[in-house]
Residue, then its C-alpha position, 0 to 999 in steps of 0.5 A: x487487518x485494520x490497515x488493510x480495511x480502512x486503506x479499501x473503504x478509502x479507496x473506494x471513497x476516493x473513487x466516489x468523491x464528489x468534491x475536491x475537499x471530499x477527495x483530499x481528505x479521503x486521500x489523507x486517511x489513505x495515507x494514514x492507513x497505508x502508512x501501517x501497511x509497509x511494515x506488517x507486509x515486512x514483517x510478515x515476510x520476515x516471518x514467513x520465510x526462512x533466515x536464508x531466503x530472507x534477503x530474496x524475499x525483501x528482494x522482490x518486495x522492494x522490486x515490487x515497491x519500486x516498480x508500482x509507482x511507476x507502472x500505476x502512473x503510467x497504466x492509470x494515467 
């Protein structure tokens, strides 16, 4: 939960920067923070769904974690 809250405050912080050096060092922390995200998500999957349908479940993740960056860049842009 940590992870979770710290990737948001920076976020937002991002959102509200006012200068670039502001900007980038919110983004690092960002990183930081989103760094542990991954694999909590993972493992919760893991945990979450039974030994059969584990692989469709890692399945969608990994559909969702390719399609994203795509999409965010090109809605966002």
């Amino acid at each position: 939960m940590e992870c979770v809250a710290l990737f948001s405050l920076t976020s937002a912080l991002c959102g509200l920067a006012t200068s670039l050096p502001m900007l980038i060092l919110c983004r690092v922390v960002q990183g930081i923070a989103g760094g542990g995200l991954q694999p909590i998500s993972q493992a919760i999957l893991l945990d979450t769904f039974p030994v059969e349908r584990r692989a469709a479940g890692m399945a969608v993740y990994g559909l969702a974690a390719l399609t994203a960056p795509v999409l965010g860049l090109t809605l966002g842009g």
